[in-house]
Backbone as CSV, one residue per row, in Angstrom:
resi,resn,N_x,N_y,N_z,CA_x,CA_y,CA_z,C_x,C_y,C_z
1,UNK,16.669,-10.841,8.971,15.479,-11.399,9.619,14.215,-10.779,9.032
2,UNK,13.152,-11.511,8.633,12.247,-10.813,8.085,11.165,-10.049,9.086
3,UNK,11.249,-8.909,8.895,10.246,-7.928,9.546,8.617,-7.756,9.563
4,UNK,7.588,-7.590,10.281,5.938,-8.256,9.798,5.703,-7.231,11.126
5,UNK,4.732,-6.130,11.269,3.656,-5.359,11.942,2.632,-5.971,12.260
6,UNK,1.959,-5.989,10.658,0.800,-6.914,10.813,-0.498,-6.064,11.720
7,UNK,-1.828,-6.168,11.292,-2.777,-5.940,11.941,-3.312,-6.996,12.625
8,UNK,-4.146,-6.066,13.736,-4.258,-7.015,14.866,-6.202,-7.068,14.698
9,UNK,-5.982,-8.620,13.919,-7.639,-9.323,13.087,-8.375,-9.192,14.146
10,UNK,-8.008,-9.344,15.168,-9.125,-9.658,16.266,-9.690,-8.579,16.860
11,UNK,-8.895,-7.583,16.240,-9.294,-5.985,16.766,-10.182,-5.233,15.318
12,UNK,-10.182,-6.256,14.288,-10.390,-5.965,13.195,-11.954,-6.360,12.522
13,UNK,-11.985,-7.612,13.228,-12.849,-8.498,13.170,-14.259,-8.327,14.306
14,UNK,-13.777,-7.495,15.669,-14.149,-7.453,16.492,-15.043,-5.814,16.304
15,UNK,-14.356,-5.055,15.850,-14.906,-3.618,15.741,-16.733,-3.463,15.739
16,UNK,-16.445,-2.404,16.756,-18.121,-1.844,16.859,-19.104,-1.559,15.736
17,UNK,-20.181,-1.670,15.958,-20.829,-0.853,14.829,-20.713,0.325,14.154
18,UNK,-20.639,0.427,13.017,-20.667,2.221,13.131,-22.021,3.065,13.573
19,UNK,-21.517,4.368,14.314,-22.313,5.224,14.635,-21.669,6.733,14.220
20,UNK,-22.136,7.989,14.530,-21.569,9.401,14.436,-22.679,10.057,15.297
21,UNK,-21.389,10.953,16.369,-21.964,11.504,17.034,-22.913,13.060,16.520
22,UNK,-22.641,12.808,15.377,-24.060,13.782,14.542,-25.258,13.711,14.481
23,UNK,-25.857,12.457,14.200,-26.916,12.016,14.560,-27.421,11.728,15.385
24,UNK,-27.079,12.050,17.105,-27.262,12.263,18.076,-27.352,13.491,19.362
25,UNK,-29.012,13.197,19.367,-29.472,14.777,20.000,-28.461,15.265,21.150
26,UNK,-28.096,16.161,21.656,-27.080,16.608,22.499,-27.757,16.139,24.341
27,UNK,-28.761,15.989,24.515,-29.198,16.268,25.673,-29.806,14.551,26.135
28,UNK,-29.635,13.694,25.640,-29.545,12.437,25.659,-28.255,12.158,26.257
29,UNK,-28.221,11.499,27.259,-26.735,10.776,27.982,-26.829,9.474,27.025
30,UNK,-27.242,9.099,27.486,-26.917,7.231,26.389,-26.674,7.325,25.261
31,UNK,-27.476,8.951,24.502,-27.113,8.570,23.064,-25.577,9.458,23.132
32,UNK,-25.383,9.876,24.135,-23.871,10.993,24.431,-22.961,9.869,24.275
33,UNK,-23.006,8.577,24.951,-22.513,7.503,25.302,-21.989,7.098,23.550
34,UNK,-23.351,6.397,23.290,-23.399,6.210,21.822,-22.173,6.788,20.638
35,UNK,-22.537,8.274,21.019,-21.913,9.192,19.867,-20.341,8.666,20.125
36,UNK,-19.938,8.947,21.590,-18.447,8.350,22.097,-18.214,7.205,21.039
37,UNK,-19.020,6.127,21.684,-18.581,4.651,20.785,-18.195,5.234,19.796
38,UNK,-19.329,5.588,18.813,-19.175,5.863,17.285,-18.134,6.331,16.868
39,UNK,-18.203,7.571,17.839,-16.333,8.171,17.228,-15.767,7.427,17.027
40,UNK,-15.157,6.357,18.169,-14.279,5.799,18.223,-14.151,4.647,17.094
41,UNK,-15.598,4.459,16.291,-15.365,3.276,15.326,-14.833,4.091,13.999
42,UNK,-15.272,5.268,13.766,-14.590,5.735,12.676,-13.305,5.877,12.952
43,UNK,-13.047,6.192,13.942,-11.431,6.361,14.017,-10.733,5.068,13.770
44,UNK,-11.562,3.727,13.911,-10.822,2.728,13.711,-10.867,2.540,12.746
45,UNK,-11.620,2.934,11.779,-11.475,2.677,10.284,-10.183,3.670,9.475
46,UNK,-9.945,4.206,10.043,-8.672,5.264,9.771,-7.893,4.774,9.990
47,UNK,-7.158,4.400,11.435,-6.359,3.537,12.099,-5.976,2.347,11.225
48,UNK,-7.057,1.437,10.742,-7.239,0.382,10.315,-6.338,0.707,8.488
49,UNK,-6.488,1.647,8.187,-6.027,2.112,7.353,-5.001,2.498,7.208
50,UNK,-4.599,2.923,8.503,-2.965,3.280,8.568,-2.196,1.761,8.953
51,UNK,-2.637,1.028,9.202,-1.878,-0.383,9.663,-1.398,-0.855,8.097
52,UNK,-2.568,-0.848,7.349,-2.613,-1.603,5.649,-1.174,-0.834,5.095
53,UNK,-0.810,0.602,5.734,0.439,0.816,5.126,1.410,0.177,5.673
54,UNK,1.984,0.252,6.904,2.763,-0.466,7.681,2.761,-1.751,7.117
55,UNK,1.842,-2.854,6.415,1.855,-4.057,6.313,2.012,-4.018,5.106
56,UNK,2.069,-3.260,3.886,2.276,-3.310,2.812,4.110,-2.726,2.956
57,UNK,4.353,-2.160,3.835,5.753,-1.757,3.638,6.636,-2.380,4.204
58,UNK,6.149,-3.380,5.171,6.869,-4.860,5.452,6.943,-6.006,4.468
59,UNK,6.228,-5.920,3.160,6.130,-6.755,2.394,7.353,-6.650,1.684
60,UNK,7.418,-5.492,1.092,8.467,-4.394,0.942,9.998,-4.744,1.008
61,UNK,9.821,-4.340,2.679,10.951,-5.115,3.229,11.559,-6.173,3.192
62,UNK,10.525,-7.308,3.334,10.964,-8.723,3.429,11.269,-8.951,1.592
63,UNK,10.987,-8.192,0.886,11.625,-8.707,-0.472,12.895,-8.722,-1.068
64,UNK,13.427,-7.699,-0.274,15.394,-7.716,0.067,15.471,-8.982,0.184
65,UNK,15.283,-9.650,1.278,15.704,-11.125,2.109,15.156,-12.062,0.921
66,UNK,14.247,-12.225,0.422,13.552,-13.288,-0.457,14.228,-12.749,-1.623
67,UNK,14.670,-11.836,-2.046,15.650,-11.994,-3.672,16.883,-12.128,-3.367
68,UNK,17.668,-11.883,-2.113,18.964,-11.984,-1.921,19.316,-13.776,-1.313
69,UNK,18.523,-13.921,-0.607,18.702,-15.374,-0.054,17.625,-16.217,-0.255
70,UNK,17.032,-16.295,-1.158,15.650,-17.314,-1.249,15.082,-17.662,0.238
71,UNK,14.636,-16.339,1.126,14.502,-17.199,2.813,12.765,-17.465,2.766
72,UNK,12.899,-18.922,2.902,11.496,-19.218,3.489,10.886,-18.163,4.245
73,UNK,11.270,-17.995,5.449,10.675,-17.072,6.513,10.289,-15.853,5.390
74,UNK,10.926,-15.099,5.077,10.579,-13.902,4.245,9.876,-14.014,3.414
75,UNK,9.143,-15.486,2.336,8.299,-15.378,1.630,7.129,-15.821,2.435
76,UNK,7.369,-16.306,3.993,5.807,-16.360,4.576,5.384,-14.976,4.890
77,UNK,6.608,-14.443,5.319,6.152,-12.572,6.013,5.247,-12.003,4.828
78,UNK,5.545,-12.339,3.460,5.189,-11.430,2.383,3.322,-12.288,2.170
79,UNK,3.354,-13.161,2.257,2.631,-13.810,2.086,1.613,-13.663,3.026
80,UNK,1.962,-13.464,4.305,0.729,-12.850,5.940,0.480,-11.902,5.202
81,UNK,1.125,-10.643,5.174,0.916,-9.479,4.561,0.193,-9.660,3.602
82,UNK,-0.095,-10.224,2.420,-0.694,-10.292,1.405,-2.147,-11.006,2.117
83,UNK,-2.876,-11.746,3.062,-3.914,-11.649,2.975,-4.207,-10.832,4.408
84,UNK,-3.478,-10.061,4.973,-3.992,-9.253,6.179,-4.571,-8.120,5.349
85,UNK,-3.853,-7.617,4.449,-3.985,-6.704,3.352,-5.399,-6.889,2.816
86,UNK,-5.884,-8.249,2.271,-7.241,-8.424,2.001,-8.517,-8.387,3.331
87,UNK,-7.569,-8.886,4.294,-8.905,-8.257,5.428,-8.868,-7.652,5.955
88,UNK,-8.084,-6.247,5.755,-8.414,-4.665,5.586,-9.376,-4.344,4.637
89,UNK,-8.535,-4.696,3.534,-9.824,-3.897,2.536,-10.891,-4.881,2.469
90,UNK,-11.369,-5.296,2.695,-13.020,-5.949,2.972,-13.451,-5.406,4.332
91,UNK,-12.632,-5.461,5.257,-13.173,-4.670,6.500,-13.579,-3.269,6.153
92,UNK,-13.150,-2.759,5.613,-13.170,-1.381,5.884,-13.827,-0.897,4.455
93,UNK,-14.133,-2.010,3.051,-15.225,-1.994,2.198,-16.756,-2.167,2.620
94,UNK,-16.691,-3.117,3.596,-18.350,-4.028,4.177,-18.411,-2.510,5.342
95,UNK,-17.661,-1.562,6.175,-18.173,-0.798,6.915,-18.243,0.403,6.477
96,UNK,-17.723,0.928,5.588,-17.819,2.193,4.922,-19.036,2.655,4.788
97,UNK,-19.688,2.273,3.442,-21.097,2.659,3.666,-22.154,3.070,4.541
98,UNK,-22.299,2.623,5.702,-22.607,3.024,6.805,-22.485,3.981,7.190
99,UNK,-21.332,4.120,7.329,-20.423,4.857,8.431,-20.489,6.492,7.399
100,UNK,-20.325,6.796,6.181,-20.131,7.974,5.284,-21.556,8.539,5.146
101,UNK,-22.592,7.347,5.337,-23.793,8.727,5.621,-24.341,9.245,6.757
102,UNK,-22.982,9.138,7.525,-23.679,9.323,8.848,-22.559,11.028,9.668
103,UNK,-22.006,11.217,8.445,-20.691,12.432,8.556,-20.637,13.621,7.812
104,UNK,-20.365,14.729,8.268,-19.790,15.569,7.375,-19.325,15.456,6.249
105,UNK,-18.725,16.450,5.535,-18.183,16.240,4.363,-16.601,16.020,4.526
106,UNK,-16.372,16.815,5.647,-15.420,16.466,5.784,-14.262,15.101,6.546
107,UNK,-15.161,14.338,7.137,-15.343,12.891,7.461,-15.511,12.145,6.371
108,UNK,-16.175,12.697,5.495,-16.845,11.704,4.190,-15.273,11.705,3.220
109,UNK,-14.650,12.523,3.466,-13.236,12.721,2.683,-12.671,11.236,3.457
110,UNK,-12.285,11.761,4.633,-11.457,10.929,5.434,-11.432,9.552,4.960
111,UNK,-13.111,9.573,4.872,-13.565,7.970,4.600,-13.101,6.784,3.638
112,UNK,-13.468,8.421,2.498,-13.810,7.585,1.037,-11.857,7.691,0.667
113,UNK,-11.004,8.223,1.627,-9.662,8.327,1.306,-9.165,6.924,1.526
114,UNK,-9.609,6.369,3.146,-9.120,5.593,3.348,-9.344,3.974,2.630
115,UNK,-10.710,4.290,1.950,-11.048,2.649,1.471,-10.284,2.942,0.219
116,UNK,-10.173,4.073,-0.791,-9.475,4.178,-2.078,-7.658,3.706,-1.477
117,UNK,-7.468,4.482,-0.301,-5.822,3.720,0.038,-5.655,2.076,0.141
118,UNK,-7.111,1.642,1.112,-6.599,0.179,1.403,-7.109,-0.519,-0.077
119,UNK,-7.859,0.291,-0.894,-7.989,-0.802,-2.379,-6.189,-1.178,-2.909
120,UNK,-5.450,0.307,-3.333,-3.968,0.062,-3.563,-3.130,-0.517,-2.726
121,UNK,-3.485,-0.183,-1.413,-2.500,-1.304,-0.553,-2.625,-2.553,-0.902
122,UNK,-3.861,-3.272,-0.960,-4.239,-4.788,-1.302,-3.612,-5.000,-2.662
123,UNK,-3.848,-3.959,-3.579,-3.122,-4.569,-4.928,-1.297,-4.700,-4.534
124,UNK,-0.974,-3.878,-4.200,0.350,-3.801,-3.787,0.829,-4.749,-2.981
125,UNK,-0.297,-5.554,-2.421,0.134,-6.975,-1.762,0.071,-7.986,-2.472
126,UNK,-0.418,-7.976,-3.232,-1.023,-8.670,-4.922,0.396,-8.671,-5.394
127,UNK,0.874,-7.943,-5.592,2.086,-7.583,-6.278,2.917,-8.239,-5.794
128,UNK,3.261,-8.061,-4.747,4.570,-8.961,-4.077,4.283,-9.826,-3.870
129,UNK,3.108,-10.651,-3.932,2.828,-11.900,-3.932,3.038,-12.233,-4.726
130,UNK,2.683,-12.118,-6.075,3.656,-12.433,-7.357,5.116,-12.503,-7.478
131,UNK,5.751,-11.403,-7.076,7.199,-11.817,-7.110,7.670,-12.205,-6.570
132,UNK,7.484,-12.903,-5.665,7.474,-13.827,-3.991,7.194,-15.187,-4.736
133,UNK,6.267,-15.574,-5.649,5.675,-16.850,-6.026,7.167,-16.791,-7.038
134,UNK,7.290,-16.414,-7.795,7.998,-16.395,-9.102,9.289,-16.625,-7.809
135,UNK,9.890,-16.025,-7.732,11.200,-15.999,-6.883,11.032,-17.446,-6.580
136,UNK,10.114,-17.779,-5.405,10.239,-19.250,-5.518,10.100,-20.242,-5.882
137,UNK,9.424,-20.424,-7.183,9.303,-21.122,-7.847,10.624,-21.156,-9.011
138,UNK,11.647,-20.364,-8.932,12.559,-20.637,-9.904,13.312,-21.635,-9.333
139,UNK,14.222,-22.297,-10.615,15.052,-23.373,-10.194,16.215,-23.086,-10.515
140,UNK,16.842,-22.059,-11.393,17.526,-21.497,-11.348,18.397,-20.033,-10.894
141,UNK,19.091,-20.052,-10.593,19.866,-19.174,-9.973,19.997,-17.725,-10.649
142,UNK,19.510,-16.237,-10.076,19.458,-15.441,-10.566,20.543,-14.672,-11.038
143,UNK,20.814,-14.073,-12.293,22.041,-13.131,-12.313,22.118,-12.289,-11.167
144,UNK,22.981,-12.144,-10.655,23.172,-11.294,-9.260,22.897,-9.813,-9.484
145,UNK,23.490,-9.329,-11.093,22.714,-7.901,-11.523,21.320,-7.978,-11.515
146,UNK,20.874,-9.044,-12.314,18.955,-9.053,-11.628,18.789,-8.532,-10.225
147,UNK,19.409,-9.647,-9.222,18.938,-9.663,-7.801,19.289,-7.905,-7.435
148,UNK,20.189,-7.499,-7.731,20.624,-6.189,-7.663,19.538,-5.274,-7.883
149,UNK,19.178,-5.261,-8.985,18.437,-4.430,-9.305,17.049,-4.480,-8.435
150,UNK,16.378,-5.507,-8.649,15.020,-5.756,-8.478,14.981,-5.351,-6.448
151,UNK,16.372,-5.733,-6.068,16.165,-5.271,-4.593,16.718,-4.178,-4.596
152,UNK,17.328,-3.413,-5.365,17.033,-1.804,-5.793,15.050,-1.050,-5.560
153,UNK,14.676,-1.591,-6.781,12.980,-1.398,-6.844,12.329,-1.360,-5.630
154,UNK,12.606,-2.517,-4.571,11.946,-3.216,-4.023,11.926,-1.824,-2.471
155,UNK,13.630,-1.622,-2.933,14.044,-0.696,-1.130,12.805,0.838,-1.701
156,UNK,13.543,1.247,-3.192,12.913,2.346,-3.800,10.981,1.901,-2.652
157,UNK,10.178,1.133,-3.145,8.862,0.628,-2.918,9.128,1.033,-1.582
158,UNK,9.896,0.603,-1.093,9.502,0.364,0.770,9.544,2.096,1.052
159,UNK,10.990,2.391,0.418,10.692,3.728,0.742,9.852,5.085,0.768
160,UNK,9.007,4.567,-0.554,8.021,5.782,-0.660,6.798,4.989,0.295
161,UNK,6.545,4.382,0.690,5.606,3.724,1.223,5.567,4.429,2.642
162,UNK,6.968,4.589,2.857,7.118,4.540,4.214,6.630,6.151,4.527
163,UNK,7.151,6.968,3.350,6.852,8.192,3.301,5.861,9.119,2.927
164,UNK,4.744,7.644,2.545,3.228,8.404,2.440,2.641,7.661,3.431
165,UNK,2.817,6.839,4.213,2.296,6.315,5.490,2.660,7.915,6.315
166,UNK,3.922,8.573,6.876,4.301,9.537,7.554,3.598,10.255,6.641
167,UNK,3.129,10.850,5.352,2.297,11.800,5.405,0.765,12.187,5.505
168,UNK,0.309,10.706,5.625,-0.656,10.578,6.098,-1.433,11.370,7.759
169,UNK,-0.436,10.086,8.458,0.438,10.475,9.754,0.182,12.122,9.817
170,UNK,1.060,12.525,9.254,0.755,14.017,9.908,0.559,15.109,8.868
171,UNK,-0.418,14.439,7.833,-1.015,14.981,6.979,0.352,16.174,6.446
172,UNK,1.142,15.425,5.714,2.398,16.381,5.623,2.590,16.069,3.775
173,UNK,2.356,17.272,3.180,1.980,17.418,1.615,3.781,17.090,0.862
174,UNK,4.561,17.115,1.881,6.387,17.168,0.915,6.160,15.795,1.183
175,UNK,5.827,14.839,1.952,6.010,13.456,1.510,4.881,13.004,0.407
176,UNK,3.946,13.613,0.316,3.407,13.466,-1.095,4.198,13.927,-2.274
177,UNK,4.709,14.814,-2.233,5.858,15.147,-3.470,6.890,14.485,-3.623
178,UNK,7.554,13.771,-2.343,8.477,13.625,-2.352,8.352,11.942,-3.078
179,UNK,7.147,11.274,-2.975,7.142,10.067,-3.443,6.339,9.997,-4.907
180,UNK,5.871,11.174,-5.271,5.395,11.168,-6.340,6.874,11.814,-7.927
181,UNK,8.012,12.200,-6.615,9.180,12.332,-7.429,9.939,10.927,-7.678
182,UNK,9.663,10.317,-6.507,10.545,9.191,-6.019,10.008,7.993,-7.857
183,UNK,8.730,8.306,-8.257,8.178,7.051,-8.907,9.108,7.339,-10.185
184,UNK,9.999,7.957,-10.508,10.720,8.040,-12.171,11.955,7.270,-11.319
185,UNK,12.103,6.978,-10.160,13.521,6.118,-9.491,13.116,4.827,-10.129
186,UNK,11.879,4.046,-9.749,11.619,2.818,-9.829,11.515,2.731,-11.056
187,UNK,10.739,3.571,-11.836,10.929,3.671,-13.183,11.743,3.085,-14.030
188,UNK,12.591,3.836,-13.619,14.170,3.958,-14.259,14.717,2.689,-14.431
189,UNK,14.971,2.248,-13.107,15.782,0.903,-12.570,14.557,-0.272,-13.438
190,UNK,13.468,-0.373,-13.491,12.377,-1.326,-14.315,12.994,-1.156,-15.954
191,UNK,12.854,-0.025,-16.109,12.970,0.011,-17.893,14.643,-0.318,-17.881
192,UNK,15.217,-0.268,-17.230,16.496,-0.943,-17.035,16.860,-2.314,-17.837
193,UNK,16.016,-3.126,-16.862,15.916,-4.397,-16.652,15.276,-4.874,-17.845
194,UNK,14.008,-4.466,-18.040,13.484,-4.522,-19.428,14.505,-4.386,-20.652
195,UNK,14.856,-3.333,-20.854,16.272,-3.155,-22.426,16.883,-4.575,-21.846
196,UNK,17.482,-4.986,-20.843,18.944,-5.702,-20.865,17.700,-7.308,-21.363
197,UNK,16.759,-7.656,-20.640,16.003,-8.952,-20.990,15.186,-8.910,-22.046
198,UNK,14.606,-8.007,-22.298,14.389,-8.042,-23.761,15.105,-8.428,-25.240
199,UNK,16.476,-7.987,-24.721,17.107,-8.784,-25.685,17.394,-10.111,-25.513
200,UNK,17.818,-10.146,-24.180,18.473,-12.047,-24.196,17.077,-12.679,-24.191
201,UNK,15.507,-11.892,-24.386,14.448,-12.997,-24.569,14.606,-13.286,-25.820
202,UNK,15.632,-12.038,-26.970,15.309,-12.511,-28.052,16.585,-13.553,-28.486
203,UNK,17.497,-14.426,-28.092,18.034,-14.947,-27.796,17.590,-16.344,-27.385
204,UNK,16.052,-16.383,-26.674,15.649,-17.173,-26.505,16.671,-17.672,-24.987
205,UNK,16.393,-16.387,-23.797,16.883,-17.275,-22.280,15.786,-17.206,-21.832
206,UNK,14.887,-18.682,-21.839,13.849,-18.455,-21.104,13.804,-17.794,-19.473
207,UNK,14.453,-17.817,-18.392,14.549,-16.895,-17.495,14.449,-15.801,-17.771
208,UNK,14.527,-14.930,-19.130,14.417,-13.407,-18.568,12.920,-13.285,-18.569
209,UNK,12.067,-13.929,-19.189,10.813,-13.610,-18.785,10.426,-13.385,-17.654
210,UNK,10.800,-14.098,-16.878,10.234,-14.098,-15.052,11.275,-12.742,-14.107
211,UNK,12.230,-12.534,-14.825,12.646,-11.191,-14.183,11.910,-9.766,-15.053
212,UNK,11.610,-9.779,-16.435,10.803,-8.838,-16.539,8.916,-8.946,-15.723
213,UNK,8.457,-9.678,-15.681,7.617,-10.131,-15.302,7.409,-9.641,-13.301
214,UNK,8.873,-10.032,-12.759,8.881,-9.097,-11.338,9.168,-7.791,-11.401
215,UNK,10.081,-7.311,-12.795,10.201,-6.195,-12.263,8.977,-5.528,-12.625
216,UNK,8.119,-5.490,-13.748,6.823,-5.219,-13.946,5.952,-4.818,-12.998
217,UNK,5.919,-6.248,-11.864,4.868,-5.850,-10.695,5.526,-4.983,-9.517
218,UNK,6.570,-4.944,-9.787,7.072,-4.154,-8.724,7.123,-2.325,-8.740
219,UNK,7.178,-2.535,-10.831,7.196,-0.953,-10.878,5.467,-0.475,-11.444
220,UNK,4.597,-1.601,-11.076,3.075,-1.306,-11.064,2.921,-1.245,-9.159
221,UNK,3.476,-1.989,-8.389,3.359,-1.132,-7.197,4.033,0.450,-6.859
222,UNK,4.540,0.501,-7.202,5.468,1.698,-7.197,4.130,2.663,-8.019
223,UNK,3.385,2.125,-9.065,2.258,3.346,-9.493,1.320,3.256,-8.715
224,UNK,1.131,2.144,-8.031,0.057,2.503,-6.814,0.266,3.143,-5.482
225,UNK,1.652,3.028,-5.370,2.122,4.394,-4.189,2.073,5.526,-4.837
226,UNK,2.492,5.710,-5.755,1.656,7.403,-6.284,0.272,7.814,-6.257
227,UNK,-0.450,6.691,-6.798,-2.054,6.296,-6.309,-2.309,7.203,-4.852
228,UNK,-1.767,6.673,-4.061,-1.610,6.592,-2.487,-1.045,8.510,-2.261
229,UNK,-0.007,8.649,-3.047,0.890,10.134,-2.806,-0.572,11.183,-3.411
230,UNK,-0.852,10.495,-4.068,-2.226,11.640,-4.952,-3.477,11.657,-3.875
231,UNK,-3.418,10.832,-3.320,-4.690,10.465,-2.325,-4.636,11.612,-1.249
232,UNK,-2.929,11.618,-0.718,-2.441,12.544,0.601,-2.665,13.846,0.117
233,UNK,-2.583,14.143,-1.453,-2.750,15.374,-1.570,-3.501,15.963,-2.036
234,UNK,-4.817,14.999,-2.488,-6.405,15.573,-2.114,-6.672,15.047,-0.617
235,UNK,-6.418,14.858,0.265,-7.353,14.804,1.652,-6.590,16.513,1.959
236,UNK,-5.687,16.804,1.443,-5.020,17.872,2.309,-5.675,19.118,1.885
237,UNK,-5.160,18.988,0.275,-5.673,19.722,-0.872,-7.311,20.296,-1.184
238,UNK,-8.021,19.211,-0.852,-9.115,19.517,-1.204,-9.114,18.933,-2.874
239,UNK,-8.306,19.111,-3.549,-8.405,18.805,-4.408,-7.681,17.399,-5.387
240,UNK,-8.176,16.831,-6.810,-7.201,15.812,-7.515,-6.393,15.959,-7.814
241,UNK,-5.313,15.373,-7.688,-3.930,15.425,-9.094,-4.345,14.130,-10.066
242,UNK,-5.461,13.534,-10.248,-5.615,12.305,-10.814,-5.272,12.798,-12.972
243,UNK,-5.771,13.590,-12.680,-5.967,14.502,-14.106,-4.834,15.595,-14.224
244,UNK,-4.085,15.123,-13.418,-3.209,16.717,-13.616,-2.026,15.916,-14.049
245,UNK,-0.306,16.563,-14.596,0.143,16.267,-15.074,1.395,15.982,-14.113
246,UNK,2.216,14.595,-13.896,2.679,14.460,-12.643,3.841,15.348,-12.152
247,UNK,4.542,15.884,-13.510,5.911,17.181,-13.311,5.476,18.210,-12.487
248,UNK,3.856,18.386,-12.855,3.308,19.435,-12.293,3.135,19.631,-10.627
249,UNK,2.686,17.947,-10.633,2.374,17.899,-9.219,3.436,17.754,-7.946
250,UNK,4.776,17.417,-8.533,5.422,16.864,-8.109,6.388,18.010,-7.635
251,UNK,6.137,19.418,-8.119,6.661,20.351,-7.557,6.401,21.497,-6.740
């Protein structure tokens, strides 16, 4: 059965202005009032941020069901997901600004963490929207080692997803390692697939194009959950691994 979280638009769509209770004198009740609201809108931009994982890791999910059984239902789940995903990151692009000069530095982290996460979540919905289109648009029947594999990739995806959402969650630095180890899995299983269709492209089977072609986007989502694992471990860190070397980081 295909699985969908999903953010709730109307809570999304609906959100307060931003405010911060920094910019509000202490001895003012209304603006005391104020500062309350405000909190509460940055926190929804966080929140709002933690949903974009949940909905990117249902996409995830439902790609088992859509490579194993071609299920309608599972390429609509992937497909919600793919534009809830876009009105996160526009929500939380159009309120940012605001909201980051109105904070600490250490808020201003929080901030600028969460719109850099929901940019990769959205691509990562990008992604499976592609192999969701391709899947259904074939007319032929996949080698079952394809389907194998690619819903190999796909569990690999869900899984680190799931495990930098929880380290987000509780700001916990081993699920940043642990998915920035996890990315030589998907790796692996991609360059796989690649050697075996690379040759029968040279053979001339037009189908292997469209299985290198998914596994491609699947092991370019898989680099944007590291994206995501590097993110958890500068909000924690203080510092990048963007420049650092990933053996390094990963231990």
């Amino acid at each position: 059965m295909p699985r969908k979280t999903g953010a709730s638009r109307s809570a999304i769509e609906d959100a307060d202005a931003v405010e911060t209770p920094a910019a509000m004198p202490a001895q003012s009740t209304e603006r005391k009032r104020s500062a309350k609201k405000a909190s509460g809108s940055l926190d929804d931009l966080a929140r709002t941020a933690l949903k974009a994982f949940l909905i990117a890791r249902d996409a995830a999910f439902n790609m088992r069901d859509l490579l194993t059984h071609s299920s309608r239902m599972a390429f609509l789940a992937i497909k919600e997901c793919e534009k809830e995903l876009d009105i996160i990151e526009r929500y939380i692009d159009e309120r940012l600004p605001a909201a980051i000069t109105r904070v600490n530095e250490a808020r201003a982290r929080q901030l600028l963490t969460s719109l850099k996460c929901t940019t990769d979540l959205e691509r990562i919905g990008d992604l499976m929207m592609s192999v969701a289109m391709r899947v259904q648009s074939r007319t032929a029947k996949m080698a079952a080692s394809d389907v194998r594999q690619l819903v190999e990739m796909s569990a690999i995806l869900r899984e680190m997803l799931d495990l930098v959402y929880r380290g987000f969650v509780d700001l916990d630095l081993e699920c940043a390692r642990k998915v920035l180890q996890m990315d030589k899995d998907i790796d692996r299983v991609c360059h796989g697939l690649f050697q075996k269709h690379l040759i029968e492209q040279a053979s001339e089977n037009p189908s292997s194009f469209d299985v290198i072609l998914m596994a491609q986007a699947l092991e370019r989502a898989g680099d944007h959950t590291t994206n995501l694992a590097e993110d958890l471990y500068s909000l924690i860190e203080g510092r990048s691994l963007r420049h650092a070397p990933k053996k390094r980081a990963a231990t």
